[in-house]
N, C-alpha and C positions, 0 to 999 in steps of 0.2 A: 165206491162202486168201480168194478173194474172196467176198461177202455176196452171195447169189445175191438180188435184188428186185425185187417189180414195180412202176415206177413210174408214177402215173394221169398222163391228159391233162392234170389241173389241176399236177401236181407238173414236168412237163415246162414247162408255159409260165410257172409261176414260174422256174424253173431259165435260162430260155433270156431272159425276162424281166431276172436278173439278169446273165445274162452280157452283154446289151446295155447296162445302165448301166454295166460292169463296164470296157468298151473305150472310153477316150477319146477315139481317132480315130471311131467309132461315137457319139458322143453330140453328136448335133442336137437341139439346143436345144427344139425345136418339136417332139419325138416326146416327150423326157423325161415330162412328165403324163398322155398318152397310156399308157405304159408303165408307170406306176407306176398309173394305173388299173386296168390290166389284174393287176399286183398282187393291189392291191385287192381284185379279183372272185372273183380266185381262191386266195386266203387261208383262207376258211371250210370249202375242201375239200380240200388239200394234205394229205398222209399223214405225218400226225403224228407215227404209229407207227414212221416208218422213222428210227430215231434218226441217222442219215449226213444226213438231211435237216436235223437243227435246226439249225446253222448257218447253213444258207441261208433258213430259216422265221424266226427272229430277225434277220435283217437285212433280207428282207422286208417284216416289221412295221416296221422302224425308217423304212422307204424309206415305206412304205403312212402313217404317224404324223407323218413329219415335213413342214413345207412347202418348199417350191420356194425357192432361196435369190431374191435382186435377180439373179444369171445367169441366172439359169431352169435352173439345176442346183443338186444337194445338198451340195456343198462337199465335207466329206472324206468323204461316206458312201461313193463315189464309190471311192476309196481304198480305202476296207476294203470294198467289194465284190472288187473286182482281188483282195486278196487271200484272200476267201474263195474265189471261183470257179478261183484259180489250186490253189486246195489241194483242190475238189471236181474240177477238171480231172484233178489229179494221181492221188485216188483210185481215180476210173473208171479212167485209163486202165493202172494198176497191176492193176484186177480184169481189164479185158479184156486181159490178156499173161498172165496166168495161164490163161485159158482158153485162147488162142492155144497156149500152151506145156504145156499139157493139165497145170497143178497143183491146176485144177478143174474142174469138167462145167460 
């Protein structure tokens, strides 16, 4: 059954934040600090509460914590992004086929 929730503006542009670092053909070198700024900013007000978040709230931090490799990317973080964002892709779209298929409201 899917977790009906609402999620804020700050918790969408971390989310969308990491799906960006998440896609290696998407990763220009010269947005990468730009976007982990943007992290950053919006770290202190992401919903903490919604536990389907922590995964993506802990790797945030780690993006937000650590520095800019000599590529001007983060080495493997880069990696265990892909596979965080592939398993928060998967949950969404699990919850919206439930509703689709009316096994929730």
């Amino acid at each position: 059954m899917a977790e009906r929730q609402r999620l804020s503006p700050h918790d969408h542009a971390l989310i969308h934040a990491l799906a960006l670092l998440s896609r290696p053909e998407l990763r220009d070198r010269s947005k990468i600090g730009m976007i982990v700024g943007m992290i950053q900013d919006v770290l202190p007000r992401v919903s903490r509460q919604v536990e389907r978040l922590r995964p993506l709230i802990v790797l945030a931090e780690q993006f937000a914590s650590q520095k800019q490799g000599p590529l001007g990317d983060f080495g493997g973080l880069h990696d265990r992004a892909r596979s965080i964002m592939n398993d928060w892709d998967g949950r969404r779209l699990a919850d919206a086929w439930d509703v689709v298929t009316g096994k929730t409201e």
